[in-house]
Biopython code that builds the backbone (N, CA, C, O; Angstrom):
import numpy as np
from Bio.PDB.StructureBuilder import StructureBuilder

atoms = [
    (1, "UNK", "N", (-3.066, 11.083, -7.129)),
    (1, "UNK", "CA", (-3.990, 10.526, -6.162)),
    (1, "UNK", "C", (-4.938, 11.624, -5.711)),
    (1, "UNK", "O", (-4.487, 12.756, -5.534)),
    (2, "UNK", "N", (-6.124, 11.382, -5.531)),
    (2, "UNK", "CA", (-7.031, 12.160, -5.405)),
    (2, "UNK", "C", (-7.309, 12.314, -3.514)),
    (2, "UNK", "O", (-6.959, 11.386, -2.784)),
    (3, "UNK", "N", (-7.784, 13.241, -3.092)),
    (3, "UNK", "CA", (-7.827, 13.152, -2.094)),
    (3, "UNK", "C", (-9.278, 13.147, -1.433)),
    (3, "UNK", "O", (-10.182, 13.539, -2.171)),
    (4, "UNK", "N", (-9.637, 12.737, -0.078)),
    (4, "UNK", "CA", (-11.307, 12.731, -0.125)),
    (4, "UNK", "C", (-10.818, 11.808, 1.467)),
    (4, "UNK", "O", (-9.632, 11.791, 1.798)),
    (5, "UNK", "N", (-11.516, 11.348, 2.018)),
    (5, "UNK", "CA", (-12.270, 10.956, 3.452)),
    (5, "UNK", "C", (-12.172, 9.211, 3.345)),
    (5, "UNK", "O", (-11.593, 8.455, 4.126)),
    (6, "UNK", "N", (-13.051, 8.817, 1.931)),
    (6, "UNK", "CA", (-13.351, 7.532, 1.972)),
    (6, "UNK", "C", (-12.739, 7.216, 0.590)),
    (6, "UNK", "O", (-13.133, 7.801, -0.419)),
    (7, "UNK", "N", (-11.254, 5.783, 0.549)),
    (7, "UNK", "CA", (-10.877, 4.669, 0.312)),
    (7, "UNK", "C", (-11.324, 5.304, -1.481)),
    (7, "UNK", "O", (-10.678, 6.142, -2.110)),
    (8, "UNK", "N", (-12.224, 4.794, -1.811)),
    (8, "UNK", "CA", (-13.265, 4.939, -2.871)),
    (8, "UNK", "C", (-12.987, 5.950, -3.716)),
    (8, "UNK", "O", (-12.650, 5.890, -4.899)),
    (9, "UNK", "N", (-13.246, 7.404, -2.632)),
    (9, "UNK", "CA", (-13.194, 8.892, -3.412)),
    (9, "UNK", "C", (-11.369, 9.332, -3.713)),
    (9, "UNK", "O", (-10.873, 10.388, -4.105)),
    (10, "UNK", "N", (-10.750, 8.048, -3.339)),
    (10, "UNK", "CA", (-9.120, 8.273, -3.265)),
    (10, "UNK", "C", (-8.823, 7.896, -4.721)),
    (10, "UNK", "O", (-8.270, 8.706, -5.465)),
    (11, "UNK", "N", (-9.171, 6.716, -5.119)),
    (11, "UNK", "CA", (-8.186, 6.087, -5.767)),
    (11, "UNK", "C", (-9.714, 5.715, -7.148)),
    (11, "UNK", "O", (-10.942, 5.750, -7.071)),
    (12, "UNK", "N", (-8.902, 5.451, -8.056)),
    (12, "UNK", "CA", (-9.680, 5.121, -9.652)),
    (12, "UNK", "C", (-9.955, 3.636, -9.478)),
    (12, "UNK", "O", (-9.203, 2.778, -9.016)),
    (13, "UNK", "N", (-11.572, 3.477, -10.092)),
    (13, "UNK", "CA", (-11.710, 1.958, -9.780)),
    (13, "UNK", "C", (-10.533, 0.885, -9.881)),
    (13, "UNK", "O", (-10.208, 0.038, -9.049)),
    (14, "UNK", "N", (-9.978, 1.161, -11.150)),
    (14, "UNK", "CA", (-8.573, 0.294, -11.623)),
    (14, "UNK", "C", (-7.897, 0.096, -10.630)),
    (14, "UNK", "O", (-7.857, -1.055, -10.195)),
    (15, "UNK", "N", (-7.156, 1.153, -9.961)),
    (15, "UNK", "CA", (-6.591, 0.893, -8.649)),
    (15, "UNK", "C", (-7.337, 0.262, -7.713)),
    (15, "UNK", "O", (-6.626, -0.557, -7.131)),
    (16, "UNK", "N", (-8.549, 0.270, -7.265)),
    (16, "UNK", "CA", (-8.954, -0.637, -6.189)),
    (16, "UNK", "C", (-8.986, -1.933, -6.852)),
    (16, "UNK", "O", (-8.759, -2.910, -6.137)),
    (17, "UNK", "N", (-9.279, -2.163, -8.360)),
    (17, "UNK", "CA", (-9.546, -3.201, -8.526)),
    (17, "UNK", "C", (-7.960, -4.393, -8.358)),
    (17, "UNK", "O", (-7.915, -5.540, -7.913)),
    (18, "UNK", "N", (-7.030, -3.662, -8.827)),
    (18, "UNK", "CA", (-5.543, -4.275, -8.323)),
    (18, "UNK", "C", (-5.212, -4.194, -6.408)),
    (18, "UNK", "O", (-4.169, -3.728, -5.949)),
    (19, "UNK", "N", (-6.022, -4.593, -5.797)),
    (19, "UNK", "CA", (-6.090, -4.503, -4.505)),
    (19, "UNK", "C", (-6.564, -5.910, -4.575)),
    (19, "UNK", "O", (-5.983, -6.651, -3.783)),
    (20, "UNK", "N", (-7.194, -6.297, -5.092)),
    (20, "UNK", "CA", (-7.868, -7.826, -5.110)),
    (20, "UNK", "C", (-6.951, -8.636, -4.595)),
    (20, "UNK", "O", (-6.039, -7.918, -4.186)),
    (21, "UNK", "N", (-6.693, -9.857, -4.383)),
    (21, "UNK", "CA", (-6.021, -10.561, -4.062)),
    (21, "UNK", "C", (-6.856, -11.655, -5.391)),
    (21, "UNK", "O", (-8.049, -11.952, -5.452)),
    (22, "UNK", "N", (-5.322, -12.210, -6.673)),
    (22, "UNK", "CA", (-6.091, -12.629, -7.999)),
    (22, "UNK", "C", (-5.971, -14.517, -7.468)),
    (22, "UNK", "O", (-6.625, -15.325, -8.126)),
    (23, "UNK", "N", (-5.269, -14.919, -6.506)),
    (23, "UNK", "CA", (-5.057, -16.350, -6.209)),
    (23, "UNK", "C", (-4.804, -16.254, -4.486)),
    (23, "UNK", "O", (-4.585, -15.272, -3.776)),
    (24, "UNK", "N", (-4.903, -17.363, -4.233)),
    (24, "UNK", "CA", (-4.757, -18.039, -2.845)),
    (24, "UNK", "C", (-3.261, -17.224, -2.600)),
    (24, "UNK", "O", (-3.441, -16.351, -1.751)),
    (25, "UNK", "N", (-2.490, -17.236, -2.864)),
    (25, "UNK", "CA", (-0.899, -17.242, -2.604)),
    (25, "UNK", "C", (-0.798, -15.643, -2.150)),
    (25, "UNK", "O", (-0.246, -15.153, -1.165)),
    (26, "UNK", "N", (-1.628, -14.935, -3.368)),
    (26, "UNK", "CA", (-1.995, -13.112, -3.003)),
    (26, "UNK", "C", (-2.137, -13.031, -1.685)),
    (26, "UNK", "O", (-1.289, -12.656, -0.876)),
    (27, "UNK", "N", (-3.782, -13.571, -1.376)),
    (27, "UNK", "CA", (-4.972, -13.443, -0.782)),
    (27, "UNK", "C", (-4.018, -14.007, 0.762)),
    (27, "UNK", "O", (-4.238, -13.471, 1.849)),
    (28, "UNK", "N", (-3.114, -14.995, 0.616)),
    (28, "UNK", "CA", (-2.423, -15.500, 1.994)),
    (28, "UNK", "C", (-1.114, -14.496, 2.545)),
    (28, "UNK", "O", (-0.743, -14.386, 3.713)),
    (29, "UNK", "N", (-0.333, -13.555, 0.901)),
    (29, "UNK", "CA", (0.373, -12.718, 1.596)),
    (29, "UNK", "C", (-0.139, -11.568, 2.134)),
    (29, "UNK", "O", (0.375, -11.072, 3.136)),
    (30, "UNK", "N", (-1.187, -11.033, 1.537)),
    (30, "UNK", "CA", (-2.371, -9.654, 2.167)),
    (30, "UNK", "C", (-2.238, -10.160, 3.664)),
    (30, "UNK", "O", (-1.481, -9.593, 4.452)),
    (31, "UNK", "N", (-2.901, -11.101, 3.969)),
    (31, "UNK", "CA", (-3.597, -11.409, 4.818)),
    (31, "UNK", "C", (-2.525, -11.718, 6.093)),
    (31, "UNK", "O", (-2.934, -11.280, 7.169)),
    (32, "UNK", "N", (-1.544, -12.233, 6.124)),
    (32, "UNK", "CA", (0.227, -12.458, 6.769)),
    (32, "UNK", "C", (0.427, -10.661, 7.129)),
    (32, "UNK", "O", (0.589, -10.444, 8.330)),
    (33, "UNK", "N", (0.428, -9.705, 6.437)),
    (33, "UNK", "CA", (1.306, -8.490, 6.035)),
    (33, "UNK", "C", (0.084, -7.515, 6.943)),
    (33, "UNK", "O", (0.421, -6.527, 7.594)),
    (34, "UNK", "N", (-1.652, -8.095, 6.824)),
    (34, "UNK", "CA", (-2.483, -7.165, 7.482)),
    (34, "UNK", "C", (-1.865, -7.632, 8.937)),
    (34, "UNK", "O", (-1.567, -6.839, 9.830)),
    (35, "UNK", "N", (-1.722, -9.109, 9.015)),
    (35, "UNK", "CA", (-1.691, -9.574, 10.682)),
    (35, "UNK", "C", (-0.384, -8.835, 11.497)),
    (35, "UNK", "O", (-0.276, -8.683, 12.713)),
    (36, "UNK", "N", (0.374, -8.512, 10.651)),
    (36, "UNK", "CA", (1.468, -7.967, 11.334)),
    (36, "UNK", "C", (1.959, -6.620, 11.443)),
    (36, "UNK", "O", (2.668, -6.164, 12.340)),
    (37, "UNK", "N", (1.399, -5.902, 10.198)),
    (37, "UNK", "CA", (1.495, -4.206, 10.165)),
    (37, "UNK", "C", (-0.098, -3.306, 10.380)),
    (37, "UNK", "O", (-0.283, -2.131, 10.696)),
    (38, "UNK", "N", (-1.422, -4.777, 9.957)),
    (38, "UNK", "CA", (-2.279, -3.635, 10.480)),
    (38, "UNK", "C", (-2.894, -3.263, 9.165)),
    (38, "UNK", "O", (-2.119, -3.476, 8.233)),
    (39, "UNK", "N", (-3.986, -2.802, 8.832)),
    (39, "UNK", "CA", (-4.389, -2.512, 7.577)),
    (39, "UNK", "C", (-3.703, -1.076, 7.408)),
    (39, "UNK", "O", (-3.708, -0.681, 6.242)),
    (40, "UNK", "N", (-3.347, -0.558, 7.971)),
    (40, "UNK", "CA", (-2.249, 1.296, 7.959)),
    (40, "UNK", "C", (-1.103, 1.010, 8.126)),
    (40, "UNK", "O", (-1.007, 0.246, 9.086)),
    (41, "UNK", "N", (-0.104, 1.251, 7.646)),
    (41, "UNK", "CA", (1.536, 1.449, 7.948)),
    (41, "UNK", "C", (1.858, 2.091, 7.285)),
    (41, "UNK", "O", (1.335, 2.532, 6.262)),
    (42, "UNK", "N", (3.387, 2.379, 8.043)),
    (42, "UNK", "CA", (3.772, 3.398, 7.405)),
    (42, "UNK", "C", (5.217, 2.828, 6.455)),
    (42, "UNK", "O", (5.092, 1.731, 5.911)),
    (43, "UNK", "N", (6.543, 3.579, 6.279)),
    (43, "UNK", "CA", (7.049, 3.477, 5.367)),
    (43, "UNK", "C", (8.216, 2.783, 6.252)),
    (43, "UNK", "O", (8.563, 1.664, 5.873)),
    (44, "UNK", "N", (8.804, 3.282, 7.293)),
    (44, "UNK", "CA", (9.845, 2.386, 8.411)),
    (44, "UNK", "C", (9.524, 0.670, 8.459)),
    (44, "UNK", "O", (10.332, -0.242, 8.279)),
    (45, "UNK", "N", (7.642, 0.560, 8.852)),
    (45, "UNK", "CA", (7.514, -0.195, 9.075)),
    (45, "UNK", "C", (6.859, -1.535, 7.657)),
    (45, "UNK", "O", (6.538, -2.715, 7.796)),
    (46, "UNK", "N", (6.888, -0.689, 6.469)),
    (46, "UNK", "CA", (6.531, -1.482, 5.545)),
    (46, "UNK", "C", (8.076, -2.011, 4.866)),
    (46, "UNK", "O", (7.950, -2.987, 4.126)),
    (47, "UNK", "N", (9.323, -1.554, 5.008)),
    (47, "UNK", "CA", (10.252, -1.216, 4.756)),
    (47, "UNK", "C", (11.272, -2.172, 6.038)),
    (47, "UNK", "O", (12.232, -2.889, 5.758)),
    (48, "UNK", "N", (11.043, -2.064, 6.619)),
    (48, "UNK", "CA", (11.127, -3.438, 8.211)),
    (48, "UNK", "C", (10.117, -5.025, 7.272)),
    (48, "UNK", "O", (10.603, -6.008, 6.712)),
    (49, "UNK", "N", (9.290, -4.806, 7.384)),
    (49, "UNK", "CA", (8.536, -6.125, 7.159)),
    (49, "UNK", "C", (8.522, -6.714, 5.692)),
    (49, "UNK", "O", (8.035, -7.831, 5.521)),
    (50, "UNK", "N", (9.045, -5.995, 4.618)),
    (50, "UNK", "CA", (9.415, -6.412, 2.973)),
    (50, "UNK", "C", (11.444, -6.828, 3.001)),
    (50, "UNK", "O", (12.146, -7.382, 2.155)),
    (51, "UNK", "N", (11.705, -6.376, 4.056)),
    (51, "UNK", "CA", (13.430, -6.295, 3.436)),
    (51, "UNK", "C", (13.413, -5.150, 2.863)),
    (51, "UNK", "O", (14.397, -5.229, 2.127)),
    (52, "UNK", "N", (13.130, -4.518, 2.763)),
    (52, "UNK", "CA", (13.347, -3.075, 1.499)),
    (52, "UNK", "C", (13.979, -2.233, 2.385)),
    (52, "UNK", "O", (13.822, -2.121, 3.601)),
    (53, "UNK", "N", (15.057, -1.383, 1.271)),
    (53, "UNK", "CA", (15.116, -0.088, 1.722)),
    (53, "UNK", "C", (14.079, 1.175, 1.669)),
    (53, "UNK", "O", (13.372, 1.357, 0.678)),
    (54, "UNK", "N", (14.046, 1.959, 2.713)),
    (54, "UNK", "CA", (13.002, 2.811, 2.767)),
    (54, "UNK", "C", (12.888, 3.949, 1.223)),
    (54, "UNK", "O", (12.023, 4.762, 0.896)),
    (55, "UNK", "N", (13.879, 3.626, 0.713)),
    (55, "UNK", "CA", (14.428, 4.541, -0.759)),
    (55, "UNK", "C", (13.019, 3.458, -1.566)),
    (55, "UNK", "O", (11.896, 3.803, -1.933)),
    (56, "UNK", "N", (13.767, 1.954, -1.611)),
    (56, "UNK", "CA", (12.474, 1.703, -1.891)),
    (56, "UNK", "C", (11.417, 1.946, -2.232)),
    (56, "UNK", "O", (10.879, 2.334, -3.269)),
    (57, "UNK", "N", (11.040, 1.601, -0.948)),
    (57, "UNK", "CA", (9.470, 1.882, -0.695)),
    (57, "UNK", "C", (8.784, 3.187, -1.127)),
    (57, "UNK", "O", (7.579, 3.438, -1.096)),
    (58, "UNK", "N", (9.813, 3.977, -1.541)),
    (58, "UNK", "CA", (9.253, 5.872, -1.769)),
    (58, "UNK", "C", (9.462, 5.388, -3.127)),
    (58, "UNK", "O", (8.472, 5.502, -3.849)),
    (59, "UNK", "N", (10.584, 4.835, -3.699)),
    (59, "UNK", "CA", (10.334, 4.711, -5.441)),
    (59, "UNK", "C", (9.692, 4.042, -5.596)),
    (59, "UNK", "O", (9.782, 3.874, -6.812)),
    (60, "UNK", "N", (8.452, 2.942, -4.996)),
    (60, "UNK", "CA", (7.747, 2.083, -5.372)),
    (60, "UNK", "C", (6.234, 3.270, -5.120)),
    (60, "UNK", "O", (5.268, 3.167, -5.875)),
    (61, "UNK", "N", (6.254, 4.095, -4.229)),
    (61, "UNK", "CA", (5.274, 4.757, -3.734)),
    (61, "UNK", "C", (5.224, 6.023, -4.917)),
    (61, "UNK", "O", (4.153, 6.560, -5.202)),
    (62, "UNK", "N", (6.299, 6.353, -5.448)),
    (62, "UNK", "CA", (6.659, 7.155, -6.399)),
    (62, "UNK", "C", (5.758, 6.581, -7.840)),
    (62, "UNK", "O", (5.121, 7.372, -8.535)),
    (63, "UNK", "N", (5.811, 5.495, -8.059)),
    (63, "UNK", "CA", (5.352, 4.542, -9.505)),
    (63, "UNK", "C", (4.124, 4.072, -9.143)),
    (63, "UNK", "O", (3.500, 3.598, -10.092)),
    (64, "UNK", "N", (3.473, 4.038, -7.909)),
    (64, "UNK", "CA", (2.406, 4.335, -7.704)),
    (64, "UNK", "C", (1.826, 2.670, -7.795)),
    (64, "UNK", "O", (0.893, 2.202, -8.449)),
    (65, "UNK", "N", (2.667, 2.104, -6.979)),
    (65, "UNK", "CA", (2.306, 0.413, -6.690)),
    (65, "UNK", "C", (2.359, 0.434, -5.461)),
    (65, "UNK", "O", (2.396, -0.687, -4.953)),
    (66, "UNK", "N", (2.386, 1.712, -4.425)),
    (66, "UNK", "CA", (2.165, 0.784, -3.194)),
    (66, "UNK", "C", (1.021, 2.635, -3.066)),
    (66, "UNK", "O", (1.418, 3.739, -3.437)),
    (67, "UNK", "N", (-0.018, 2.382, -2.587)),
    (67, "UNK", "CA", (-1.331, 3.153, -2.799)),
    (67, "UNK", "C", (-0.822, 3.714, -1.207)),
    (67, "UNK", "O", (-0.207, 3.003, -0.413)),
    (68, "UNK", "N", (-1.270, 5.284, -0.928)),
    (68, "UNK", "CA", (-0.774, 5.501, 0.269)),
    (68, "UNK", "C", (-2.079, 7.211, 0.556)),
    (68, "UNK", "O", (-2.903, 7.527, -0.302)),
    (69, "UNK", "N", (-2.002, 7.547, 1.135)),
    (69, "UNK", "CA", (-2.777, 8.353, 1.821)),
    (69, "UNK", "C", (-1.684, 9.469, 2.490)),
    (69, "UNK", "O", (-0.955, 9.056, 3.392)),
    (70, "UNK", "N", (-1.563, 10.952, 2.029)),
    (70, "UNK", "CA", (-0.875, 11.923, 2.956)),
    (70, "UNK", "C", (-2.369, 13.087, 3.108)),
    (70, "UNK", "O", (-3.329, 13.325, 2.375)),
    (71, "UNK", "N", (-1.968, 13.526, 4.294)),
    (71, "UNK", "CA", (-2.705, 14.183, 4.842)),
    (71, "UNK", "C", (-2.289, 15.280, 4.329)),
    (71, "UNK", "O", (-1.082, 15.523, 4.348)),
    (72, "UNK", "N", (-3.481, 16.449, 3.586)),
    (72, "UNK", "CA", (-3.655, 17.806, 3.695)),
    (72, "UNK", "C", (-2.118, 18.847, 3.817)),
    (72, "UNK", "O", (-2.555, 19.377, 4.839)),
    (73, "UNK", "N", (-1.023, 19.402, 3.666)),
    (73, "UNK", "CA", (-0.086, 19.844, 4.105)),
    (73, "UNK", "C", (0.343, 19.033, 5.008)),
    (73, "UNK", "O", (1.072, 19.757, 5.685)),
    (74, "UNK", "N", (0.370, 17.886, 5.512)),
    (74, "UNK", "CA", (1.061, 16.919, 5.968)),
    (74, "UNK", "C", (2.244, 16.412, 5.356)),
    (74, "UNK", "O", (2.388, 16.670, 4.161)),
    (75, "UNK", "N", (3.143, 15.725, 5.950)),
    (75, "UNK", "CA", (4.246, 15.419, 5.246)),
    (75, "UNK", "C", (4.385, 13.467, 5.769)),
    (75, "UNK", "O", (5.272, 12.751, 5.305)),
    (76, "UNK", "N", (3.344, 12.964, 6.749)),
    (76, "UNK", "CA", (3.548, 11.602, 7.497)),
    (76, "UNK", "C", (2.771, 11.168, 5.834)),
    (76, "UNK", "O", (2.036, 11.795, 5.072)),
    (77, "UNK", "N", (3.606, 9.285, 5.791)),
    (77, "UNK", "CA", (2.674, 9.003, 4.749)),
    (77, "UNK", "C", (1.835, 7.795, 4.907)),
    (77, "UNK", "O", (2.462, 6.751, 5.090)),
    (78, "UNK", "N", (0.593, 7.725, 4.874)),
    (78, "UNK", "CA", (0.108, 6.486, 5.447)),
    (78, "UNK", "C", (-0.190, 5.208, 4.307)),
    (78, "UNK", "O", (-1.180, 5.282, 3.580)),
    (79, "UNK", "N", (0.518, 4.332, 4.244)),
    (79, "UNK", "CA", (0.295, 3.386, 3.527)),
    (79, "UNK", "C", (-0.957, 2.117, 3.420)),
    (79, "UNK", "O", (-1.199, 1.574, 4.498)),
    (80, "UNK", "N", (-1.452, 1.808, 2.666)),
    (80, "UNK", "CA", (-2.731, 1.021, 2.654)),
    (80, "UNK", "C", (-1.904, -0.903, 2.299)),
    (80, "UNK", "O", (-1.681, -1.363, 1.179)),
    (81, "UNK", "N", (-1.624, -1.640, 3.699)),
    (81, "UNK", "CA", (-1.297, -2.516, 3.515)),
    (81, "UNK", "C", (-1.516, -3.286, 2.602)),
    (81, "UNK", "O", (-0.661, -4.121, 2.304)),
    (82, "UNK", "N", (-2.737, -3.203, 1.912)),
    (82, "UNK", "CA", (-3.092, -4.105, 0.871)),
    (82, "UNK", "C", (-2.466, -3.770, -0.257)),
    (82, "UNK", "O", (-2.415, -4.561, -1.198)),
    (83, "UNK", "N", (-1.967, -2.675, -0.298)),
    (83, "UNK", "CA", (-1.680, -2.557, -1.570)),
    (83, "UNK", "C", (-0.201, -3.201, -2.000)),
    (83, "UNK", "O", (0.092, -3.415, -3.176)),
    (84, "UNK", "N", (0.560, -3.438, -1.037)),
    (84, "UNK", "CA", (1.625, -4.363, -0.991)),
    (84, "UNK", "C", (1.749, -5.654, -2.164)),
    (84, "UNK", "O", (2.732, -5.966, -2.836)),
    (85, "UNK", "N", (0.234, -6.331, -2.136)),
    (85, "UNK", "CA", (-0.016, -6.594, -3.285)),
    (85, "UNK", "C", (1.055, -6.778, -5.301)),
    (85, "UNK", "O", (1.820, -7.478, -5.965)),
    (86, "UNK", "N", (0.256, -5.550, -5.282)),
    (86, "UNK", "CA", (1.378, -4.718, -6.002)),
    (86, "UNK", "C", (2.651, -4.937, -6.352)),
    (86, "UNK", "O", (2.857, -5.149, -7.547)),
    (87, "UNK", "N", (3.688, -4.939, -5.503)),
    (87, "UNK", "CA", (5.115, -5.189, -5.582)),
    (87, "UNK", "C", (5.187, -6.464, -5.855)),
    (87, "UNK", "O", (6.263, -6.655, -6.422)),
    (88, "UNK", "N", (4.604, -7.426, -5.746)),
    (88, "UNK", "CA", (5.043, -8.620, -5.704)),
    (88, "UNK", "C", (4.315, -9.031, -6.977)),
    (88, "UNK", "O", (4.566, -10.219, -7.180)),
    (89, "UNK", "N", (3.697, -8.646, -7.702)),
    (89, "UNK", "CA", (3.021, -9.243, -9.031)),
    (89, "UNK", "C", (3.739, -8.080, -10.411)),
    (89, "UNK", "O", (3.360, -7.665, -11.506)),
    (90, "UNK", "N", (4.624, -7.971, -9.765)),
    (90, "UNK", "CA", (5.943, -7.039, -11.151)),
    (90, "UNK", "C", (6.949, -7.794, -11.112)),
    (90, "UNK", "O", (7.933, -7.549, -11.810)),
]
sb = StructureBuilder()
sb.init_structure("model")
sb.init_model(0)
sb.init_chain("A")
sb.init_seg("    ")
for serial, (resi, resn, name, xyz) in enumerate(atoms, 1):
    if name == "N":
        sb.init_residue(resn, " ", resi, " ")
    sb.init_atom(name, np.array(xyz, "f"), 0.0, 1.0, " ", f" {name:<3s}", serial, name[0])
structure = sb.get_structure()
């Protein structure tokens, strides 16, 4: 993952383009998952709201289906709700 300021300069078109929501059913769980975690979450709380274990969510973040943002020598990891996406179309 590349790092940069803006969304865009992060991630390879391909990856934004799997952000889409491809049917109604996507486009209604995005949209459920923004209303309740927020377009940012983190891994407790994506991991609370999927059923998952937080092991999970790091091996899914690991394979690079749930798109996430760490800060600079930071160690917090910020997750991009949409990308939730993802898990559910494997």
């Amino acid at each position: 993952m590349k790092k940069g300021p803006l969304m865009q300069d992060m991630f390879t078109k391909e990856e934004l383009d799997s952000l889409v929501a491809k049917n109604n059913m996507e486009r209604k769980l995005v949209n459920e998952a923004i209303k309740k975690l927020g377009n940012l979450t983190n891994v407790k709380e994506l991991a609370k709201y999927t059923s998952m274990s937080k092991s999970t969510i790091y091996n899914l973040i690991d394979l690079d289906m749930i798109f996430v943002y760490k800060a600079l020598g930071g160690k917090r990891i910020i997750i991009f709700t949409e990308s939730i996406v993802n898990i559910f179309r494997s």
